[in-house]
N, C-alpha and C positions, 0 to 999 in steps of 0.2 A: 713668362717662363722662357729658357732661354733654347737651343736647338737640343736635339734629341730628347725632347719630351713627351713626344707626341707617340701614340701606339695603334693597333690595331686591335679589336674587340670581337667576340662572338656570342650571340644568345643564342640558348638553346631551349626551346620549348617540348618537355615531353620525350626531352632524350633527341631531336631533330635541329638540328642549327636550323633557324630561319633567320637571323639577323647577320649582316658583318659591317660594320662598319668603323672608323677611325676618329679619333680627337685627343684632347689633355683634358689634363685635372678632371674633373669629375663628370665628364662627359657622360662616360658609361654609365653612372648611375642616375643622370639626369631623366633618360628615360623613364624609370619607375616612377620620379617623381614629375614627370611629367601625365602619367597614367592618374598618380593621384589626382591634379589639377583636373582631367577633364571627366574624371567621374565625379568630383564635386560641381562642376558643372554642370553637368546634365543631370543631377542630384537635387539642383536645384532649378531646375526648366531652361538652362542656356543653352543658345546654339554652340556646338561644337561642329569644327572644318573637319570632314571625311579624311583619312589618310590612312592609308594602306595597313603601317608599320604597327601604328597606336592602336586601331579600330581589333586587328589581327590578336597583339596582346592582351589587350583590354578584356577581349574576350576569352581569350586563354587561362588568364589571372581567376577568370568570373568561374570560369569553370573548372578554378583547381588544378589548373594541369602545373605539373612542376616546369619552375622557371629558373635557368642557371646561364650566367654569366663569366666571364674570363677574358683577360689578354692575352693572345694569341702571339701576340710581337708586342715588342717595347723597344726603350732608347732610340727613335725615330724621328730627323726632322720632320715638317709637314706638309712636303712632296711625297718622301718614301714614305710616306703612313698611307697615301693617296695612294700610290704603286701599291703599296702590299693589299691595299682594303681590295681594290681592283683585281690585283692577282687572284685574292682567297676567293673572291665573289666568283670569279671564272672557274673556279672548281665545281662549284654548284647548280645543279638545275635549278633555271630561272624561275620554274615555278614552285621550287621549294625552298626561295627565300620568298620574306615580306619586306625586305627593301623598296626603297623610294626607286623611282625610272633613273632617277640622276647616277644613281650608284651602278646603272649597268652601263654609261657612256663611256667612253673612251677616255682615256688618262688627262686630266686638266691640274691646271697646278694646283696649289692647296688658295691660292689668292682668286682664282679664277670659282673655284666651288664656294670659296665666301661670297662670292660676289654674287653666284646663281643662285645661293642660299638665301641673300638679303632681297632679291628680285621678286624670286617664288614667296617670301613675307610676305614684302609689302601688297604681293596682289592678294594674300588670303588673307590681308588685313583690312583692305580696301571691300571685299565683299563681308565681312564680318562689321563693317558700319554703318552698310546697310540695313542688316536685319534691326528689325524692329524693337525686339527684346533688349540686343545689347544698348541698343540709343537709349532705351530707357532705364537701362543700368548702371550707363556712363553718366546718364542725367541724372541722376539720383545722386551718387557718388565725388561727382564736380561740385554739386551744391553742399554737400555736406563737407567737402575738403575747404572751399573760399569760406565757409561759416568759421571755422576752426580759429581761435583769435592767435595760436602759435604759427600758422600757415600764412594768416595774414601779417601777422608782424615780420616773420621770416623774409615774404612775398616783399613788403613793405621796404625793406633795408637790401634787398638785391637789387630792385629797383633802382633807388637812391645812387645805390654803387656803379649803377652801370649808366645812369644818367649822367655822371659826374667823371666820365672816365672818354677821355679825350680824343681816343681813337671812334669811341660810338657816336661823340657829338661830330665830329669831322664825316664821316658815311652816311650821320640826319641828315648836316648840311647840306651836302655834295646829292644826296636822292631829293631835298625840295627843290634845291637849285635846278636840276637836272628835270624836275616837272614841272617848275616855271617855264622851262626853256621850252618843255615840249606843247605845254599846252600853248604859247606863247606863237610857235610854228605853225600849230594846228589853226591858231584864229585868223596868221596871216596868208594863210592857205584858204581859208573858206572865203576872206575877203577877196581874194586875189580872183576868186571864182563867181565872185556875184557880176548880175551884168553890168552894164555902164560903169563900173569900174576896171581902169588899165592902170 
């Protein structure tokens, strides 16, 4: 999407805004459908990551209370959507939104909050493969994707393609080359340290 797409959003729970937050295209409703995902989850015994925003709705949703949504601004690159998401938040008592922590720091660019966004993932992704449950859900799942004979023939001909494509083979060579050399240093160093050898 191209500049001024980006807006500013409010949910309102029960007649009380507790949400403000900023993004494009279907941002705002991702949420809800993101509610859906983790009640199917725990629907069916998976672990779900704690978080303020979802856990708060989630439970809101459970309990009936009316739930209503709106763009508060539009036509916004995605700095001013950052500005304004900040602005509207500073209207609010902090303890009468369910906001994430990040949403009350101080104005970052919109590249800078992708960046803290992808960070704060990967670590609730790195504790989500620990748990037990998921490892044995991904295992289940893996084996039954490579059985798939469309998966493997697919799997099969990307392969092919990427082994055969000149820039990959140049980067293999250059990384065995590159471990010959090392292990190669590493054996003339150990020699060079045994005794009665100068």
């Amino acid at each position: 999407m191209s500049e001024g797409s980006y807006y500013v959003y409010m949910f309102s729970v029960a007649g009380t805004v507790r949400y403000v937050g900023s993004g494009k295209g279907k941002r705002m409703q991702s949420h809800l459908r993101e509610i859906k995902r983790r009640t199917k989850l725990r629907e069916t015994g998976k672990a779900v990551s704690p978080h303020r925003w979802y856990d708060n709705l989630e439970a809101a949703i459970l309990t009936g209370a009316e739930i209503t949504y709106w763009k508060a601004r539009d036509g916004l690159n995605g700095d001013e959507a950052r500005r304004c998401e900040f602005a509207a938040i500073a209207t609010f008592q902090a303890e009468q939104l369910w906001n994430s922590v990040l949403s009350h720091h101080p104005f970052v660019t919109h590249e800078e909050a992708t960046e803290r966004h992808r960070v704060a993932t990967a670590i609730a992704n790195r504790e989500t493969v620990k748990d037990p449950k998921w490892k044995a859900s991904h295992t289940s799942a893996m084996r039954a994707v490579v059985q798939d004979l469309e998966w493997k023939s697919n799997h099969k001909s990307a392969m092919q393609a990427i082994v055969q494509d000149p820039e990959w083979r140049a980067k293999q060579k250059a990384g065995i080359e590159a471990r010959r050399a090392r292990k190669k240093a590493e054996e003339a160093a150990r020699t060079a340290n045994l005794p009665g050898i100068s």
